[in-house]
C-alpha positions in Angstrom: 148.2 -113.8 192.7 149.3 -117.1 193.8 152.1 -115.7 195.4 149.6 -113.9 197.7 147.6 -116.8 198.2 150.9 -118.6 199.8 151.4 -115.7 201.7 148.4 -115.6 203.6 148.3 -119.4 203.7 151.6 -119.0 205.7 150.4 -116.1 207.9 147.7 -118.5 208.4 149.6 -121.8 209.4 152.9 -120.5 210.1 154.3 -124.2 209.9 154.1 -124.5 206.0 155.7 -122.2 203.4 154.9 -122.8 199.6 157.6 -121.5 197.0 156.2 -121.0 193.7 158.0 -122.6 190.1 156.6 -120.3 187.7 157.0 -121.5 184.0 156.7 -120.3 181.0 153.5 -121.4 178.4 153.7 -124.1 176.7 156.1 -126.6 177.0 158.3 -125.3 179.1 155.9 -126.6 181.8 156.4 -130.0 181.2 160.4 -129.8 180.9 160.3 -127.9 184.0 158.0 -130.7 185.8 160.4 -133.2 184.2 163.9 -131.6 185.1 162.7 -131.3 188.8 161.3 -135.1 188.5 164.9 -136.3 187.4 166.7 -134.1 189.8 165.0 -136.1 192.3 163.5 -132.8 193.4 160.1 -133.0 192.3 157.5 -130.1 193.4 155.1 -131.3 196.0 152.2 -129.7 194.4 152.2 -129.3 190.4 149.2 -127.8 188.7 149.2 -129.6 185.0 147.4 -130.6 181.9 145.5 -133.7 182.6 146.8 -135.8 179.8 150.5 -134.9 181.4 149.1 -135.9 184.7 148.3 -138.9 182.8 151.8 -139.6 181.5 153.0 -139.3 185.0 150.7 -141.1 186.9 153.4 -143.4 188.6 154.3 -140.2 190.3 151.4 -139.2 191.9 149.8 -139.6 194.8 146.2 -141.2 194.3 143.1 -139.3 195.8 140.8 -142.4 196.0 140.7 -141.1 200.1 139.8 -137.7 199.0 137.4 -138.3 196.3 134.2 -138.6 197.9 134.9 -134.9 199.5 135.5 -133.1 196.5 132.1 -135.1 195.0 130.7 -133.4 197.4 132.3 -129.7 197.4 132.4 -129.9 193.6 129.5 -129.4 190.9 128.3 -132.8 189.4 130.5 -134.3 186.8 133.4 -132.1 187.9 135.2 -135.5 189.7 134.1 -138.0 187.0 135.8 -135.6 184.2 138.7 -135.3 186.3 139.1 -138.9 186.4 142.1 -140.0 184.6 141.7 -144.2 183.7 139.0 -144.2 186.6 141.7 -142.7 188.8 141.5 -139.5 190.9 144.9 -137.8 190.4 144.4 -134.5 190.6 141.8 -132.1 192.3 139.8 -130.1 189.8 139.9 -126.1 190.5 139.3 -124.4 187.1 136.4 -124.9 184.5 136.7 -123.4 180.9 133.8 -123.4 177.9 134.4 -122.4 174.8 132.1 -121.8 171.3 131.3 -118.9 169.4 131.7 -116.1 171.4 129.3 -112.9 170.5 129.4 -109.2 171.0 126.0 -108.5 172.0 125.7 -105.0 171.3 127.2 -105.2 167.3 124.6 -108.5 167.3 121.6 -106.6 168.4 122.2 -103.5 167.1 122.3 -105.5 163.5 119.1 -107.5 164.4 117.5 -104.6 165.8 116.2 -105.7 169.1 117.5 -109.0 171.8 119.3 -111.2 170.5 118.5 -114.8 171.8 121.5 -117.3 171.6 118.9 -120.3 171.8 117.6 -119.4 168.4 121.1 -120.5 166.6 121.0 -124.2 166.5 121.8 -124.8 163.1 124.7 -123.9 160.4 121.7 -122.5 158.1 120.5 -120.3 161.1 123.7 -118.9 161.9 124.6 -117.9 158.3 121.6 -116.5 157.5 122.5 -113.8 161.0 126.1 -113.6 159.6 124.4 -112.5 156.2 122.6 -110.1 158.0 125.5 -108.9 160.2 127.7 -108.6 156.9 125.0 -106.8 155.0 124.9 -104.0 158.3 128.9 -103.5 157.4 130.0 -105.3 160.0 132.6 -108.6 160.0 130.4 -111.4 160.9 133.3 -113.5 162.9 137.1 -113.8 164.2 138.6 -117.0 163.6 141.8 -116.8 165.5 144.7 -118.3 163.2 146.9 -120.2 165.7 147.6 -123.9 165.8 146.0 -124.5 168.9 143.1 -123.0 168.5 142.4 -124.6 165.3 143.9 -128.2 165.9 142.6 -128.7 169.8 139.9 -126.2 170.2 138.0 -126.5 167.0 139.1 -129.9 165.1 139.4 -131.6 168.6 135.5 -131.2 168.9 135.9 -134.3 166.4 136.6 -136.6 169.0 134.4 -135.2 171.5 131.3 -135.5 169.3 130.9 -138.9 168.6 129.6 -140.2 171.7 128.7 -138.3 174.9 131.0 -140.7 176.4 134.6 -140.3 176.9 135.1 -144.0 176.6 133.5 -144.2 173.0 135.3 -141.3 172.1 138.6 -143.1 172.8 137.2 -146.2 170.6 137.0 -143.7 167.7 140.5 -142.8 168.2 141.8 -145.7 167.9 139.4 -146.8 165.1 141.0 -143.3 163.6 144.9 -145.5 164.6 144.0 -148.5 163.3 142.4 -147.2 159.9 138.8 -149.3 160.9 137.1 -146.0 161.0 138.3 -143.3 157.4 137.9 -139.3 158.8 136.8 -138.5 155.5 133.5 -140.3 156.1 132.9 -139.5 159.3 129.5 -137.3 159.8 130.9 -134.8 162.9 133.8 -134.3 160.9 132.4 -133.4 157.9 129.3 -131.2 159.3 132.4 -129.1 161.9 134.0 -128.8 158.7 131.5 -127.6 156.7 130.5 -125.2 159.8 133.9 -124.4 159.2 133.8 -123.2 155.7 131.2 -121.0 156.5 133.4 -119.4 159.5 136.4 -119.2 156.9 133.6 -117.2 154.2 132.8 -114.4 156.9 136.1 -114.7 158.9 137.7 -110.8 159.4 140.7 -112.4 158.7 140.4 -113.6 155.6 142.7 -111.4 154.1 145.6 -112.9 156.1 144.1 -115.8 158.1 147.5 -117.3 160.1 148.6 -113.2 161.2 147.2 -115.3 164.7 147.5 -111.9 166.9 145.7 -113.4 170.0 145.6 -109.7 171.9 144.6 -108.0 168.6 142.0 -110.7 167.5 140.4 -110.5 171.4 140.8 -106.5 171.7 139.5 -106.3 168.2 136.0 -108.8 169.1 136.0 -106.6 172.8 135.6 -103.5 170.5 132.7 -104.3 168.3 135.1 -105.1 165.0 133.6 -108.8 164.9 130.1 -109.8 166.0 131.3 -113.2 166.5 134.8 -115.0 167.7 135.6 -118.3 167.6 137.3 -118.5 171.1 136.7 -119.9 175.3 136.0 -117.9 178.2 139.8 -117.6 179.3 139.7 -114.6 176.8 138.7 -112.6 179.5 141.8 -111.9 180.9 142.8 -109.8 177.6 138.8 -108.6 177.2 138.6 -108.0 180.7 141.2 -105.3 181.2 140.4 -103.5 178.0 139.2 -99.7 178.0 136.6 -98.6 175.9 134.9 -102.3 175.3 131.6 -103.4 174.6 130.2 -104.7 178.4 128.3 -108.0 177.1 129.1 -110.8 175.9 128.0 -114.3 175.4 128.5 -118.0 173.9 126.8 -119.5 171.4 127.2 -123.2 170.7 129.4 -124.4 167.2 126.1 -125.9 165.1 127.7 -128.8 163.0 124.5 -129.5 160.8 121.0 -128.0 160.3 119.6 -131.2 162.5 119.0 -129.1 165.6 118.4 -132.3 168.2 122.1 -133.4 166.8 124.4 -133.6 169.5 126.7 -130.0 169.9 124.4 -127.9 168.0 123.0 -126.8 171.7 125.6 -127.9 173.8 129.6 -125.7 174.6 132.5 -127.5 174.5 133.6 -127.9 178.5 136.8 -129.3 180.4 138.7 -128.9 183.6 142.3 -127.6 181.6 144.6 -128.3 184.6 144.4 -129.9 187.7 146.6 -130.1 191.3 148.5 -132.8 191.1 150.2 -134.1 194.5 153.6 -135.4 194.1 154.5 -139.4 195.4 157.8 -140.1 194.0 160.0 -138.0 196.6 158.3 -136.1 198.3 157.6 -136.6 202.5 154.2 -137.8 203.7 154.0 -134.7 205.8 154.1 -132.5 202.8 151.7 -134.3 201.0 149.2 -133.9 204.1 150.0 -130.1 204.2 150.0 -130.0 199.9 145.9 -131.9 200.8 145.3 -129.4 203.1 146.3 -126.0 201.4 144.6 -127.5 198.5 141.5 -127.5 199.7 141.4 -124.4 201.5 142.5 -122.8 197.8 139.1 -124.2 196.4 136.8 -123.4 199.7 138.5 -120.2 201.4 136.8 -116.5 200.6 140.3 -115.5 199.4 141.0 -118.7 197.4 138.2 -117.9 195.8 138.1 -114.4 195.8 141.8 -114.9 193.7 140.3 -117.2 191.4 137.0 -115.9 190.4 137.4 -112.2 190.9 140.8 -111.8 190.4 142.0 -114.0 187.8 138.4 -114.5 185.9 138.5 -118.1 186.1 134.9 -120.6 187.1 135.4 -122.9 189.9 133.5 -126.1 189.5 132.1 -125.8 193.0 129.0 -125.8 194.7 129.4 -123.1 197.3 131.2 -120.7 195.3 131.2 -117.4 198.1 132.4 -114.8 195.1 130.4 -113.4 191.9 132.6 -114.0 188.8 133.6 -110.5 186.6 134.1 -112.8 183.7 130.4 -112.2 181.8 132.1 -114.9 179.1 132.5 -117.3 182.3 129.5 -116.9 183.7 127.3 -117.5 180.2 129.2 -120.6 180.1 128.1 -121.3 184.0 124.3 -121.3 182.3 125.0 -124.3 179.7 126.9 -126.2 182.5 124.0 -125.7 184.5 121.3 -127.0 182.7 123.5 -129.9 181.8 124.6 -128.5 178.0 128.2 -129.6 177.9 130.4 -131.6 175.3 132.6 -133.5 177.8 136.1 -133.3 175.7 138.1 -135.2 178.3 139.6 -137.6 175.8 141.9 -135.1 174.9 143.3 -135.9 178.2 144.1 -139.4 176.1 145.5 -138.1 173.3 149.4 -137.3 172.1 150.8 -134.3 173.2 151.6 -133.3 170.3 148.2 -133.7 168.3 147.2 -130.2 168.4 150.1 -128.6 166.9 150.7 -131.3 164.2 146.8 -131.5 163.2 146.6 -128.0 163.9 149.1 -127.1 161.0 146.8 -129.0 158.4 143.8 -126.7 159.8 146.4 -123.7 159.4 146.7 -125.2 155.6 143.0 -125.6 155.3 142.3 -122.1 156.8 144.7 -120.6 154.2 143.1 -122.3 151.2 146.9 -124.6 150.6 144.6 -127.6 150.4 141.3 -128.6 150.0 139.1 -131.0 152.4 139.8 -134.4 151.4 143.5 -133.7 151.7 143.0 -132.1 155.7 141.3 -135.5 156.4 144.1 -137.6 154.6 146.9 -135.9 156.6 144.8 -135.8 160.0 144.3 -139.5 159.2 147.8 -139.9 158.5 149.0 -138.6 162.5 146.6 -140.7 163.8 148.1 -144.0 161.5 151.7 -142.9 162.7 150.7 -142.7 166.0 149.7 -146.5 166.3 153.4 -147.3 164.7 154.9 -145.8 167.6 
């Protein structure tokens, strides 16, 4: 798809030619970025986690100039999450949300009538519908067994949870390095865990919680074998293609206590996962000015957009968005953003790069019953005290 998008960029201004770097998932990005940074090649344009952005930032060109623009062309808060240390390094142009995801038909069907997501706000109010659902036949949720998913996506909401501030949320961290603050005591962590407990009781993976099939565990939710999955709206691009899904879908909020005004029980998870990223170490200040250029027209343009919301099922943070979204995941997410329902969880974009997979292997531990709470929060304390030795 981008490939396309370069295309007609270059039919369009005949003077600039993009070449895409395609990398692998994962890691392979980064050594990719890095090997091009040392070869003294660098890409002009790199489209990167914000935390590597973050590592980098020495490399990049800063965006004060642009800023004000994209406050303007973008949906509020989309710059100010973007903002790495109070800079503006890198151009937002994707928005993700994730929660409890829920098949509406196996949801209503069991209820027997709508289902209304706004009536879940507590732990005690969603067991009592997975009772229901379990009592129908039916497996009440899909917890998807992979590191990242359990040590980013669902412990991560630790950090985001304290404060609705990403600068308090970095003081817990390093309360968290500096052993002021002990996990074990911690409220959020304690109510996401015992939400968690409850996720693990009614999880259709019990039987073999780490098997971590992300295609399986998405086709089997698309198909009405789980009313509930613990997963973000980029699950559309397996969901989406599927033949012989369910057609709705929606997002429920993780509740983390029976407290319903308690901060996350109404509100998704949110972020900006990658941004554009405009290389200052080696490359020319005309390519910067054309990287400026086609970036904006990717973000603005009918078939920028049309690639990016129709095509690859992604939300643009942006006001004038010209195409409807095919994503149904996306655009329940769309409704929490827009009535201002979001856990901002941009101090991952602070955090190690390694804390998912290392934390995320106690969760795998936890998940699979190899040790019990207090030793989860001894060993995710443990990271966190070996990170401030470093």
């Amino acid at each position: 798809m981008f490939e396309d998008l370069f295309k007609k960029y270059h039919e369009l201004n005949p003077n600039v030619t993009i070449e895409l770097i395609p990398t692998p998932i994962g890691g392979a990005q980064i050594q990719k970025f890095q090997s091009l940074l040392a070869s003294g090649n660098p890409a002009t344009i790199a489209n990167l986690d914000a935390g590597t952005i973050l590592q980098y930032k020495d490399k990049f060109l800063d965006l004060e100039p642009e800023k004000a623009k994209y406050e303007e062309l973008t949906k509020e808060g989309a710059v100010e999450g973007a903002l790495l240390e109070g800079k503006f390094l890198g151009i937002p142009w994707s928005a993700q949300g994730y929660g409890l995801l829920y098949n509406k038909r196996v949801v209503e069907e069991v209820i027997g009538g709508p289902f209304d997501p706004s009536t879940i706000q507590t732990r005690d109010a969603l067991e009592d519908l997975f009772k229901k659902i379990e009592a129908a036949g039916k497996a009440p949720v899909m917890v998807h067994g992979a590191d990242w998913s359990l040590g980013a996506h669902y412990l991560g909401l630790t950090y985001s949870l304290q404060s609705d501030s990403v600068d308090e949320n970095r003081k817990f961290v390093d309360s968290l390095m500096d052993g002021s603050v002990t996990l074990a005591d911690n409220p959020q962590f304690n109510g996401l865990i015992d939400t968690f407990d409850l996720l693990k009781k009614y999880n259709a993976r019990k039987n073999d919680p780490l098997v971590a099939d992300y295609n399986k565990d998405s086709a089997d939710f698309a198909k009405g074998d789980a009313a509930f999955y613990f997963m973000g709206d980029w699950t559309w691009a397996v969901i989406g293609t599927l033949e012989n899904r369910d057609e709705e879908f929606g997002l429920i909020p993780v509740p983390i206590s029976n407290n319903p005004e308690d901060f996350g029980n109404t509100q998704v998870a949110y972020s900006q996962p990658k941004l554009f990223a405009i290389d200052d170490s080696g490359s020319s200040a005309e390519q910067q000015e054309a990287a400026k250029a086609f970036l904006e027209w990717l973000v603005t343009s009918q078939e920028g957009q049309e690639a990016i919301v129709s095509q690859m099922g992604l939300a643009l943070p942006y006001k004038d968005v010209k195409v409807t979204s095919t994503n149904v995941i996306s655009n329940a997410v769309e409704q929490y953003v827009d009535q201002g329902k979001v856990i901002n969880i941009g101090v991952i974009n602070y955090l190690p790069q390694d804390y998912w997979s290392m934390t995320g292997a106690s969760m795998q531990k936890y998940l699979s019953d190899i040790i019990d709470r207090n030793a989860l929060a001894g060993e995710v304390q443990a990271y966190w005290i070996d990170q401030a030795r470093k």
